[in-house]
N, C-alpha and C positions, 0 to 999 in steps of 0.2 A: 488802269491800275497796273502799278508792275508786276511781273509773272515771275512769281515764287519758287518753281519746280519746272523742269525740262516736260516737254511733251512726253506721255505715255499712251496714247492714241488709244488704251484701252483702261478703262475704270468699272469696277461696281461697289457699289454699295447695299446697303438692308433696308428694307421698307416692311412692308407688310398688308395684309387684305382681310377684308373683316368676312365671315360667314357665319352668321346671327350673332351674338355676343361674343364670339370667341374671333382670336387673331390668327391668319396663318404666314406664315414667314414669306417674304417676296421677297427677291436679288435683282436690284436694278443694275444691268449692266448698258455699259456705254463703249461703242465702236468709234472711233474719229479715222474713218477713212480717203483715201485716192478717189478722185470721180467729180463728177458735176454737184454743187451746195445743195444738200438734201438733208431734211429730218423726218426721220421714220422711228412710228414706237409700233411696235410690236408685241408680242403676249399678251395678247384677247383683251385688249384694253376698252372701256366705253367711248362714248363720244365725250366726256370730260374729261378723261385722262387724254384721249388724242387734239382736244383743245388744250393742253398744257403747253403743246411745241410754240403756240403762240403767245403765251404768259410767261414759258422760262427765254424765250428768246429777245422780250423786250423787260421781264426781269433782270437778265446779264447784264444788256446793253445801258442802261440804267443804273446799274447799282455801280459802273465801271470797269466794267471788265469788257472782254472782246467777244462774243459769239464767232465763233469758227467759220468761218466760210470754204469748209469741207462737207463730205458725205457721212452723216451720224446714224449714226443708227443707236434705237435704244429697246434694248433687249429684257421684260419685266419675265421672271421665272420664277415656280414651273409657267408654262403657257397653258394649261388648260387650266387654271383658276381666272375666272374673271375678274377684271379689274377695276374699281370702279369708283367715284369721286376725283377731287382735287388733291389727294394728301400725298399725291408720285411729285407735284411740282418741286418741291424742298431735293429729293433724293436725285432726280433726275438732274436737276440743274449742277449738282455738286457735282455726280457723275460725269457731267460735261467740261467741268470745269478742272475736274481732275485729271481724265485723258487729255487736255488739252493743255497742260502742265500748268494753269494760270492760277493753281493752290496746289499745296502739298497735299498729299494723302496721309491726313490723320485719321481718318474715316475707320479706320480697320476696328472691328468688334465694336460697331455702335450701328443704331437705325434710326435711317430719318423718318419724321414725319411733317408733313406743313403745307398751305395752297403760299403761293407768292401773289404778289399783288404785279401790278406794272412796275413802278417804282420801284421792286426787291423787298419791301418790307411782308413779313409774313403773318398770313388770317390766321383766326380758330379755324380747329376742325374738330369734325364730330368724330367719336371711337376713341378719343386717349387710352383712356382707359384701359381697353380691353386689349390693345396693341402695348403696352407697357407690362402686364399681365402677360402676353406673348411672349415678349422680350427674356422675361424673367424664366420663361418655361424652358425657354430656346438658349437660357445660357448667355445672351447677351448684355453686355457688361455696361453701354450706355447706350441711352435713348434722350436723341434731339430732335425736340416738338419748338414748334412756337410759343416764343414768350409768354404769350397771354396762357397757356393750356400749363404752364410750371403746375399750377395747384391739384389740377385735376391728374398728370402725370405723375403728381410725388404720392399719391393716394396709398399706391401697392408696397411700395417700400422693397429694401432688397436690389435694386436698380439704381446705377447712377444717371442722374436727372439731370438737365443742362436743356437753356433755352438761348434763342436766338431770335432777334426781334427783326433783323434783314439778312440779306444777301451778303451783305459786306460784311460782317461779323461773321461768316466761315473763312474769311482771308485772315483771322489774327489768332494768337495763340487759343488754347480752351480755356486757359485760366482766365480771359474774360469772358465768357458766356455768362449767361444768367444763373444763380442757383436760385432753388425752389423757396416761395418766400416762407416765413415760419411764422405760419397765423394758421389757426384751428382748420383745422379739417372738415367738420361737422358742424354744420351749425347746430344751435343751441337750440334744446327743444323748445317748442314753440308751447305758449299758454294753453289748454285744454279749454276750446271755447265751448265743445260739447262733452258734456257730464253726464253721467246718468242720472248724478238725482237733481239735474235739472227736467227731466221726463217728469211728472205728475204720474201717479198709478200707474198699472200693467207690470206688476210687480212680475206677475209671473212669466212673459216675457222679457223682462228682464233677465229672468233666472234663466231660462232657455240661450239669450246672449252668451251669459254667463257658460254655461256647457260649451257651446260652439266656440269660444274663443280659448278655451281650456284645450279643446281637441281638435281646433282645426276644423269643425262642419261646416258643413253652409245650408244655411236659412232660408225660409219662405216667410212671409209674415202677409198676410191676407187682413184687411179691414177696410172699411168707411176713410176715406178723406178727411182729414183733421185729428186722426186718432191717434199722430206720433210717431209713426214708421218711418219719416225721413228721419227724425230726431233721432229713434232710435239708434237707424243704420250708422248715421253721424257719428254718435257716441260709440259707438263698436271698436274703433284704433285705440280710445283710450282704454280699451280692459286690455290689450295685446302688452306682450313684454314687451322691450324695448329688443331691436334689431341687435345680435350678435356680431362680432366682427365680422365674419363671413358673409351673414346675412347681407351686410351691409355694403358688400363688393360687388355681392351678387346685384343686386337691387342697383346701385351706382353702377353696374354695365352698362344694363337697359337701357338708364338714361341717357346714359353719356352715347348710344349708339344712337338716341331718338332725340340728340339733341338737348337736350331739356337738365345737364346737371348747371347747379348755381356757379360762376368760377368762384366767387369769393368763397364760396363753402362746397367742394367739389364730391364730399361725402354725403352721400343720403342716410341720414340720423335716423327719422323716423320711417316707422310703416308707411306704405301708401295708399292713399285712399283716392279711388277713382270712380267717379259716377256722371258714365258720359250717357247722352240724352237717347232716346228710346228709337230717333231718326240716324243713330249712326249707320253708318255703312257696315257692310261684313270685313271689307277691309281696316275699318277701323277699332273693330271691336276684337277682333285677332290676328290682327296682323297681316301687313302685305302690300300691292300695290305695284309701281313699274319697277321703283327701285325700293325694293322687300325692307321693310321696316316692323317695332314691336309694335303691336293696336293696345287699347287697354287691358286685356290680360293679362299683357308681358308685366306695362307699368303696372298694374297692381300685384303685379310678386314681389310676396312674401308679405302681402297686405291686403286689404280687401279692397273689392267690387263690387259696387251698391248698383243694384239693377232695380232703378223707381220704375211702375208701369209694366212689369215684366211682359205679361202676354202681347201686348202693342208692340216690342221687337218685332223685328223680321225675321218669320219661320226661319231663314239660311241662317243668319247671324246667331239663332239660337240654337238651333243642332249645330252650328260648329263651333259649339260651347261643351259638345261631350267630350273632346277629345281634352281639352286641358283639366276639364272637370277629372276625371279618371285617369289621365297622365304626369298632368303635373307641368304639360309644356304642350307645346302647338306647333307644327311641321306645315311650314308653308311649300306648296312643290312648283315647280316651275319647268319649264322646257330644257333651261340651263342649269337647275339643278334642284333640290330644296336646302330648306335654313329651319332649326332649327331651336325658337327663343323659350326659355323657362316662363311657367307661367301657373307657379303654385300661391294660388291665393283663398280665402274664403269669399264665399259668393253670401252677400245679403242681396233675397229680392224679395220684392213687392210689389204687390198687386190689390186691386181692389176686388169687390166678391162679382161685381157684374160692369157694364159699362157705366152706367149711370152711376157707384161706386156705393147704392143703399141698399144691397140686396140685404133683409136680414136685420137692417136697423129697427131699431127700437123707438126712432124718434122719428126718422124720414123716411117716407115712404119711398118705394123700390117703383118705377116708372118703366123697368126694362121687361118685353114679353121671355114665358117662361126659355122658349128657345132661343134668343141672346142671351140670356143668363149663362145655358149650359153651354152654347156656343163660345162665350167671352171663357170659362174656366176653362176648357178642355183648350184652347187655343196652343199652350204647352204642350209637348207630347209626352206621353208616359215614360219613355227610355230618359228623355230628362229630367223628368223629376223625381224617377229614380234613383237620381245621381245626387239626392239632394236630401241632407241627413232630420232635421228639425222644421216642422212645420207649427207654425201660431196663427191663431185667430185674435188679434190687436181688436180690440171693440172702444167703441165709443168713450171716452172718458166723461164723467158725468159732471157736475156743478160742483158739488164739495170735494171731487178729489182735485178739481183744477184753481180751487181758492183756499184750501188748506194748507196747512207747510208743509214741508218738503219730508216725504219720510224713507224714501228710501237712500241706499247706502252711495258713497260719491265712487266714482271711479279706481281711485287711489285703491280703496277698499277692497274693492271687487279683483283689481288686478294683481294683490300682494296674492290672492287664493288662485288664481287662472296663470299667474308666475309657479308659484309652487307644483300646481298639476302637472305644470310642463316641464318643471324639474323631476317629476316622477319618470313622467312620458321619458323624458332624456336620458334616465340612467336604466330603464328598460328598454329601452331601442336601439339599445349603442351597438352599433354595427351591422345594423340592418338596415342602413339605408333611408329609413321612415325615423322622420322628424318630430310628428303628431300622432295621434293614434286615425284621425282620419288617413294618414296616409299608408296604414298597414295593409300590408298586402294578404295574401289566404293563408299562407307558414304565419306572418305574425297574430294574424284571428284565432289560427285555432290553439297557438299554444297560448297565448295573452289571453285571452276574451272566451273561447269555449270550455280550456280544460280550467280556469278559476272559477267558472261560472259555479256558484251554489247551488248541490242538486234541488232546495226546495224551488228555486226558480226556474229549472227545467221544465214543469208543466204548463208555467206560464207562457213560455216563449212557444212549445208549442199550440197554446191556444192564439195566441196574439199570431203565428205562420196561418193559421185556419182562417180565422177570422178575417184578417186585416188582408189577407191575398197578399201575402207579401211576396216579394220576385225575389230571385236567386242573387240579386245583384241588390236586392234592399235589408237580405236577412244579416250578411255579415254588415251592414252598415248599423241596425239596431245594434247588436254587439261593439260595436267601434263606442257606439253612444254609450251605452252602458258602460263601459270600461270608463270612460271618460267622467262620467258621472261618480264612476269607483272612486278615479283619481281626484276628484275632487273631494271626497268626502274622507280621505286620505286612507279607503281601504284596499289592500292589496286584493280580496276575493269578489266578485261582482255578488251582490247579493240580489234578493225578490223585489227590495226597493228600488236597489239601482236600474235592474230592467224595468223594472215597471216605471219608471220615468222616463226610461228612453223611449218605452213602447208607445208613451204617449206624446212623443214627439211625432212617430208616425201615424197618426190619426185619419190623415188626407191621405196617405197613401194608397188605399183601394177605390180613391173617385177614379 
């Protein structure tokens, strides 16, 4: 290919390095020096980025151009971030080919991202997203990914977007690159194949749903096999409002870091629902691994976590469920550093009352001796389920309520009231940080939830602290319920009824 621009033996360009969802700014620089044919990358790069020297060098050779048969060197900065993936190929290569005069330098105030193939053509990569988002924070004015990633790239807005499907397309002007194509964002929400009032009875679990999704809690729900708990937890996304813009960046991170956003639809529209099986790993269930990824927690922020089988987890994997339970995110640490992914979601779990799943039933008898029963409950430990606002006893549904019609309220219903609550929650929380009422912290308890509290209701909650043995870490959680309860009932003062339905959320809490 002819050579565009005189040699400038030195070039860099913008890239960037992912640590958890966020982007940090990388500088690929490029050296074309005097000496014996050498290429050398540098700045703590992995064993993929230092496989690149072998991808961009029969990428060049291939696309047309010349590979240099000088001493390279290529310089990724700062050096103490590590470096890690395929997405230096794109930026490196160009760097090479711009110290080596064989394309002009139009590169100035733009970042590459891209793996090259052999041939020069270039793959998806994972993080668009959250490197375009970087981009925008850092000022920079364009961001060139691969062709195929335009949709997921044009997400954030504010940036100009430009694709490139090979190698040979940074030799021509910019006015043919690719622009972003113009098809929906989001896909279209999907059918609600779980409803509530496809559930038969357990009205009042339902109603307790109904609470938790208004405020943000998370759930325990205890019964018999066959009594509706998966159904239920299923049906849980459809009482949630629908994802805010913001929500929905946030949540479209994660993915796009783990992989998993759709390209045709590179926004994540709805909440998410995750319910992975009771053998995951602890790396999978929070995150982590050689090269640190989000586990189901991350994905299910700003959405729920259906935990079937709960005590059968792995003791590890469930205490290190406290820390996103109570933070809101999960800090993975490592030798060379930690990452830190968002991971605010509501937890639906469930569990049966003993191993055999009849302890208690009214139909089937219970097979389990008295010390697996308490064995099988207590498997949990206290400090977690602590951390865990509504408890239900789901019981057997019986013969006329599962051949009757359908009497409770659909979805729709339930969430124009759990939409409203959170429009309460929203205009009382504005600039505190906390989104729901489960997420307020002790300033927002005591001025929200203790000084409205109704003094006829004072001597109840201190009976319900005596009685129920409630922890330091469970009393402002009654309070969070109640107020939530308030908001639903659209009263601004917590009244004797509103706690007294919270209180009876906590019922399990002093096994």
């Amino acid at each position: 290919m002819a050579t565009e621009a005189s040699p400038r033996n030195l070039a860099k360009v913008r890239s960037g390095a992912l640590r958890g969802i966020e982007g940090l700014p990388v500088d690929v620089e490029c050296d074309i020096g005097q000496g014996l044919p050498a290429f050398n990358i540098v700045g703590l790069p992995d064993a993929a980025v230092q496989e690149a020297r072998e991808r961009v060098r029969a990428a060049i050779k291939n696309a047309g151009f010349e590979f240099p048969l000088r001493r390279i060197t290529v310089n990724l900065a700062p050096a103490d971030v590590r470096k890690e993936g395929p997405l230096y190929d794109l930026p490196i290569a160009i760097a090479v080919l711009v110290a080596s005069g064989q394309i002009p330098d139009r590169f100035r105030g733009a970042a590459l991202f891209g793996e090259l193939s052999l041939d020069g053509r270039l793959r998806h990569i994972q993080g668009v997203l959250p490197f375009v988002a970087m981009c925008l924070a850092e000022g920079i004015e364009t961001v060139i990914v691969p062709a195929d990633d335009l949709g997921e790239a044009s997400v954030v807005g504010g940036v100009q977007v430009r694709g490139i499907a090979s190698l040979q397309q940074a030799a021509v002007p910019p006015e043919s690159w690719e622009q972003p194509p113009s098809v929906a964002r989001a896909a279209a929400p999907s059918v609600e194949l779980h409803d509530m009032a496809m559930v038969q009875g357990q009205e009042h679990v339902k109603r307790a749903l109904e609470v938790a999704a208004a405020g943000g809690h998370n759930v325990m729900m205890q019964g018999p096999p066959g009594s509706g708990k998966t159904l239920l937890a299923r049906s849980m996304p459809s009482l949630l409002a629908p994802l805010t813009p913001v929500e929905a960046i946030e949540v479209s991170k994660v993915y796009s870091v783990a992989g998993m956003l759709d390209r045709e639809h590179p926004l994540v529209g709805e909440r998410p629902f995750r319910s992975p099986h009771h053998t995951i790993s602890h790396a999978g269930l929070v995150g982590g691994g050689s090269h640190v990824r989000p586990g189901e927690v991350s994905l299910a922020h700003r959405g729920v976590l259906f935990l079937d089988e709960f005590p059968e987890f792995g003791a590890a994997a469930l205490e290190a469920l406290r820390e996103p339970l109570e933070a809101g995110a999960v800090t993975i640490s490592r030798a060379r550093g930690s990452v830190t992914f968002p991971a605010r979601f509501l937890l639906v779990a469930a569990m049966n009352p003993c191993p055999c799943g009849y302890y208690g039933d009214p139909v089937r008898a219970c097979t389990c001796a008295d010390v697996a029963v308490s064995r099988y409950q207590h498997r949990v430990s206290g400090p977690l389920m602590d951390r865990l606002d509504l408890f239900m006893d789901v019981p057997r549904v019986d013969f006329a309520e599962l051949t009757g019609a359908p009497t409770g309220e659909p979805s729709h219903v339930i969430r124009a009231r759990v939409t409203e609550a959170r429009l309460r929650q929203a205009a009382r929380l504005a600039g505190t940080g906390a989104v729901t009422n489960a997420d307020m912290g002790p300033l927002e308890v005591r001025k929200f939830c203790q000084e409205p509290l109704a003094p006829a209701a004072q001597p109840l909650l201190a009976t319900a602290m005596q009685q129920l043995g409630l922890s330091a870490r469970a009393f402002p959680r009654v309070l969070k319920v109640a107020r939530t309860v308030a908001d639903l009932a659209g009263s601004d003062t917590i009244e004797t009824v509103h706690l007294a339905e919270a209180i009876q959320y906590r019922r399990r809490a002093a096994d």
